[in-house]
N, C-alpha and C positions, 0 to 999 in steps of 0.2 A: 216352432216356439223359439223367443227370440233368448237371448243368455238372461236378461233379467228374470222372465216369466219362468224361465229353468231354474233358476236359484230360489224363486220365491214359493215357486212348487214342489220343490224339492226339499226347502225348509217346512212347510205346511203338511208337508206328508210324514212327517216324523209324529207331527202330532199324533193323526189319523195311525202312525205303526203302533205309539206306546202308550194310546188310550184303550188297548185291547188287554194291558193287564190292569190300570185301572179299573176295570168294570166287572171284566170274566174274572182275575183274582182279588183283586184289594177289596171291590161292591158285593160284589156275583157270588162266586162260590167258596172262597177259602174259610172264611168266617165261618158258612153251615157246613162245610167238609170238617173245619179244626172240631166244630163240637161232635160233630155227628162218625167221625173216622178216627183222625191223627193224636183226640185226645178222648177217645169213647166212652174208656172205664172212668174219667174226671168227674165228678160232679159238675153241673151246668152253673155254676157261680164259680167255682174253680177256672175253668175253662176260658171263662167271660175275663176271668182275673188275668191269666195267662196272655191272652188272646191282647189283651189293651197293653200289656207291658211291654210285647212283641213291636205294636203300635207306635209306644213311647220309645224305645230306643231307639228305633230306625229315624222318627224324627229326631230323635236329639242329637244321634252322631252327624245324619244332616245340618243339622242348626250351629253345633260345633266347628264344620269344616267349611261348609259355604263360600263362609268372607273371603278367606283366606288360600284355596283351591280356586278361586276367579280373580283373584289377586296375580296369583302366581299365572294361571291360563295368560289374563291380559301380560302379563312381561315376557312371558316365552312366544306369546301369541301360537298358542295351543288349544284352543276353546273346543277345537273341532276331536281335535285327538283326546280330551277327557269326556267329549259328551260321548263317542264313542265305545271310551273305555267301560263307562258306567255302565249305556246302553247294552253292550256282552254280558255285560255283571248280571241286569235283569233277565235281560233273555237265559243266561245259563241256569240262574234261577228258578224261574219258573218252570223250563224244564225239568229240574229234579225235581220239583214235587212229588212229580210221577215215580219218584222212585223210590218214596218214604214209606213206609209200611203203615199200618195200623196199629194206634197205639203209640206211634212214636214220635208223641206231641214236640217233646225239647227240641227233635232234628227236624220237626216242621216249623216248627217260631224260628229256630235261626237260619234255616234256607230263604225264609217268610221276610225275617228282617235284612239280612244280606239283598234278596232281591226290591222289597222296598224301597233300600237305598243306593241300589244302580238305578230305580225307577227318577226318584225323587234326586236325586244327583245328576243326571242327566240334564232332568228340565231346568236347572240352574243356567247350564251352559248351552240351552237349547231357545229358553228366553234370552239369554245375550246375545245371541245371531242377529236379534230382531234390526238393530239400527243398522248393519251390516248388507242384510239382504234386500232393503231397498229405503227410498229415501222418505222424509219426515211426515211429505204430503199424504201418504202410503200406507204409514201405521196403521191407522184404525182397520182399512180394509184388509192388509196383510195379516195384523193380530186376530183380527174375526176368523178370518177365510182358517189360521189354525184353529183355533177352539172349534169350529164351526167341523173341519174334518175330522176331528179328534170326535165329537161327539157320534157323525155318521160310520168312520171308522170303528170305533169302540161296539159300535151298536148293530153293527154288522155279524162282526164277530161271535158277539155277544147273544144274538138270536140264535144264531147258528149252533154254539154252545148251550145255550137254554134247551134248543132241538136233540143236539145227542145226549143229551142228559135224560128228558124226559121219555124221548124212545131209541134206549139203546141199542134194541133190537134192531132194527130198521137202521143202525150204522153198524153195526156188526161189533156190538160189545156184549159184554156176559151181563153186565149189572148196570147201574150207575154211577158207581166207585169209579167200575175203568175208563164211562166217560167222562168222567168228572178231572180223574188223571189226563185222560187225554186231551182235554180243554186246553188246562196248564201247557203242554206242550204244544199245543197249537197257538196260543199265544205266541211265545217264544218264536216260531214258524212266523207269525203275521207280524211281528216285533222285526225281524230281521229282515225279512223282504221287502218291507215300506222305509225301510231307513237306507237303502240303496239308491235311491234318487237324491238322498240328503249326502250322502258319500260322495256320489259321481257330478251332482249340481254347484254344491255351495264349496266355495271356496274358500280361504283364509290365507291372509299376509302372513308368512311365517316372520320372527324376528330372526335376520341374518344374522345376525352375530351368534356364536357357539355359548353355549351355556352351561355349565355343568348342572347337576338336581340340588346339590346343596347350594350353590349361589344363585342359582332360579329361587329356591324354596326361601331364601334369607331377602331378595330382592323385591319377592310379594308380599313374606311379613313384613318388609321397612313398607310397600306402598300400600298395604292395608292398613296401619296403625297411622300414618298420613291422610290417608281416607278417610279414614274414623274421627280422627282430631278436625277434621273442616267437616266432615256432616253434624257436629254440634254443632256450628256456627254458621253453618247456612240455613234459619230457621227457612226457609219458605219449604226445602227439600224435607228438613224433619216433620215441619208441619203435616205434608203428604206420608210420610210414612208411617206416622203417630195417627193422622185418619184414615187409612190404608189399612193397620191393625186392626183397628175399632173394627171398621165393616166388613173386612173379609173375617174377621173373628162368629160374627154374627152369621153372616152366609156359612161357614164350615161348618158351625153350629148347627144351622139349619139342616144341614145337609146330611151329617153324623145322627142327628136328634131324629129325623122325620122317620126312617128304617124303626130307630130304636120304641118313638112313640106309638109308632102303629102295633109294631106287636104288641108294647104294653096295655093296648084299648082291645087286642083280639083279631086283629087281621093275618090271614094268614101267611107262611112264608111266599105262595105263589103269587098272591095278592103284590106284595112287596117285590118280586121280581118283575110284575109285571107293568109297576111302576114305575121302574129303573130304567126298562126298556123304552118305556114311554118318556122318561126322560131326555135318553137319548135321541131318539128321532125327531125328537120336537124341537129338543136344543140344537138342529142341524140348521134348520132354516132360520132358527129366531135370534141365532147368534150373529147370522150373516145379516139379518135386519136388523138388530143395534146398531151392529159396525156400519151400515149404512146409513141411518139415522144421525150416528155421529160424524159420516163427513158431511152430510150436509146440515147438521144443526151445528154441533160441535163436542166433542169428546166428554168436556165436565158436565154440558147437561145432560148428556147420553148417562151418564153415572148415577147424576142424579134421579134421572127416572127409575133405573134399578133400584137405588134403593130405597124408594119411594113404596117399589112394586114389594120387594122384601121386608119392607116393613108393615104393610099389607098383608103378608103371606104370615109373620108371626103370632099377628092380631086373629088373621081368622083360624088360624093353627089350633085358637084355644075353642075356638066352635065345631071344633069337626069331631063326627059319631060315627058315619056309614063310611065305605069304603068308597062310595063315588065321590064324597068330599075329599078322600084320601087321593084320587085321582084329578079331582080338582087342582089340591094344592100342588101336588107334584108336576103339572102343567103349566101352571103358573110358575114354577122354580126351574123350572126349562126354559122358561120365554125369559129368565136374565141371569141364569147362572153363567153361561158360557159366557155373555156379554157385560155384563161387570167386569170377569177377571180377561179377560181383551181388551177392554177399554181402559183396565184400570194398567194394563202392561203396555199399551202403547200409548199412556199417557206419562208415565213415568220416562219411558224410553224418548219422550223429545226432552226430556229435562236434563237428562246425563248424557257425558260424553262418548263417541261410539268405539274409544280404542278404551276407555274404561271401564266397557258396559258389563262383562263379565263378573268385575269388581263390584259394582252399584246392583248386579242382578244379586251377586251373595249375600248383600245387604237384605236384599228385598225379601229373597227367598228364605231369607234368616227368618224375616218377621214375620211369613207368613206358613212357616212351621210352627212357627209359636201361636198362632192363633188357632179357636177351640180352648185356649185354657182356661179364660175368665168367662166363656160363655155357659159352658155348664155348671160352672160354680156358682154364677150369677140365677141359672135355673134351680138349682138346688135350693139356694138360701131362696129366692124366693115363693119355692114351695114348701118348704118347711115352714116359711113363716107364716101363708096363709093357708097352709093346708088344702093345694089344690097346686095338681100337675098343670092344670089349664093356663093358670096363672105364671107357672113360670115359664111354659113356653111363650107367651104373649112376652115376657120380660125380655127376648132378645130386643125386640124393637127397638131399645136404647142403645145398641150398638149400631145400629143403622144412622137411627137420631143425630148422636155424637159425632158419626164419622165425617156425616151431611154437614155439619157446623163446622166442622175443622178444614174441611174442605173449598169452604168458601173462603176461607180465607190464603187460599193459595191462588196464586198467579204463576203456569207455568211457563211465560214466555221470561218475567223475572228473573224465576229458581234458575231456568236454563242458564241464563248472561251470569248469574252471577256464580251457578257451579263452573261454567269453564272458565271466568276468571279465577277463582280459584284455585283449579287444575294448572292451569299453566305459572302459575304462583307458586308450584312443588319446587 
């Protein structure tokens, strides 16, 4: 394998390490462990309360630090040593789970949010690699080829965990508390084994010059708030980020809602797990067929067809009664989850510049913690006002609609010419 093909697999395989506690913790089991173990004696709307606030923080201390932590990355040219540091953060994480008793909800949400945000902190500086590890013509295939691992890796794991769970016996545990704990720790295990190719492959320009952390820390707030002041004024970049909101707001919508509305119509948990699974295996192949799609058609219409497909997916969301419809949809949100947010990151990534991309990724990654917030508000009020759940899940589709409008009117060979003229303008 030649040195490119090592950095670009070595970058791809991080995916595949730390999509195994997205699935086995964040989807999989933490949620039915916190009601059913770490928070027992709670009431079940208690718990649901707990459980979301846990949720909220971890995003928000994300959304807070972002910008500003890939600000400073890009001036020390550090990217590698913070996605790593986070990456420990999750893994040690998840680890402790296992070591929380029962009942002991409060030390479960904050190991829960602590390791959230080594999850979600990482992938900050783990999307800014992208322009880094190969060149422009490359994107689409290299951003697939991660999502694309991440979903096969996640779901790997994730079977196998579903497996000691259900027969504990047969792995050599008492109950399925302990394989449930033991899950979590194997996480952690499959999290740090797959991130050794990204260690030993990809490499980073350190900045020579000596740095102290206070004049590091002062010289990414002076180039983030520089940042900040020319991305108002480059509408073509805003225009992409402002439609970027819109439809990944819809998609996480969909994605948070679909778990949530199936119980509420009566499907059971295994039902729902079994969906998940099905998500992942499916999104392995059909992520790498977007990304194909878009090198040879081209990135923005590769988008467009996503959300084309998702907003198909909301509309019939509001017709579904049986559980094979519920398998239906969930098939369908496989064949463009992974491929939207691939598409939608290595389409961004030719627009900004590759020694700032850590910087433009805080950005990014800012705005797409923040989405989820107007989508279920938007489901709300529109159930309430017609008096039907149906109705407001069909009501995402307007974030899809919107995002497709705003969208058109971007040209990113433009945005590009004119963000690095005003980069070098600093």
């Amino acid at each position: 394998m030649n040195t490119e093909a090592k950095r670009i697999y070595g970058w791809a395989l991080y995916d595949w390490a730390n999509s195994a506690y997205a699935t086995t913790v964040m989807a999989g089991f933490f949620p039915l462990f916190f009601k059913a173990y770490y928070s027992a004696d709670a009431d079940v709307t208690v718990s649901t309360a707990q459980l979301g606030v846990a949720n909220a923080v971890s995003s928000i201390v994300v959304v807070l630090m972002a910008p500003l932590l890939g600000a400073i990355a890009d001036a020390g040219g550090i990217r590698k040593r913070f996605l790593l540091l986070f990456a420990f953060l999750g893994m040690l994480m998840s680890a402790s789970l296992a070591l929380v008793g029962k009942g002991q909800w409060e030390l479960a949400a904050m190991v829960y949010v602590i390791g959230n945000i080594g999850f979600m902190g990482s992938n900050i500086f783990y999307d800014a690699f992208l322009p880094s590890v190969t060149s422009e013509d490359k994107f689409d295939k290299v951003s697939g080829l991660g999502y694309a691992l991440g979903y096969l890796g996640g779901g790997i794991l994730f079977a196998l965990n579903v497996a000691m769970v259900q027969m504990p016996d047969l792995f050599g545990f008492a109950d399925k508390a302990e394989a449930i704990k033991a899950s979590f720790v194997s996480v952690a295990l499959w999290w740090a084994l797959f991130t050794l190719p990204l260690i030993l492959w990809v490499k980073e320009r350190r900045n020579t010059r000596q740095i102290g952390t206070l004049k590091l820390s002062l010289l990414g707030y002076r180039r983030l708030m520089r940042t900040f002041r020319r991305i108002r004024h480059l509408r073509g970049l805003f225009l992409f980020l402002v439609a970027y909101w819109f439809y990944i707001d819809g998609v996480d919508t969909i994605i948070r809602m679909a778990v949530d509305y199936g119980m509420a119509i009566g499907f059971e948990p295994g039902d729902l797990i079994k969906a998940l699974l099905l998500v992942q295996f499916v999104g392995f192949p059909a992520t790498i067929l977007v990304a194909k799609l878009a090198d040879k058609w081209e990135t923005k219409k590769a988008i467009y067809l996503t959300l084309g497909i998702y907003t198909l997916i909301s509309v019939l969301a509001a017709f579904m009664h049986d559980v094979g419809s519920f398998y239906l949809l969930a098939t369908m949100i496989a064949l463009v989850q992974g491929g939207i947010q691939a598409m939608s990151r290595s389409y961004y990534s030719r627009m900004i510049p590759a020694e700032y991309s850590a910087e433009f990724f805080g950005f990014y990654n800012f705005l797409g913690k923040f989405a989820t917030v107007l989508g279920p508000l938007v489901i709300g009020a529109v159930a309430v006002a017609t008096h039907s759940s149906r109705a407001g899940i069909a009501s995402v589709a307007i974030f899809f609609v919107i995002g497709a409008m705003l969208l058109y009117f971007v040209d990113e060979q433009k945005v590009a010419s004119e963000v690095r003229g005003a980069m070098r303008s600093r």
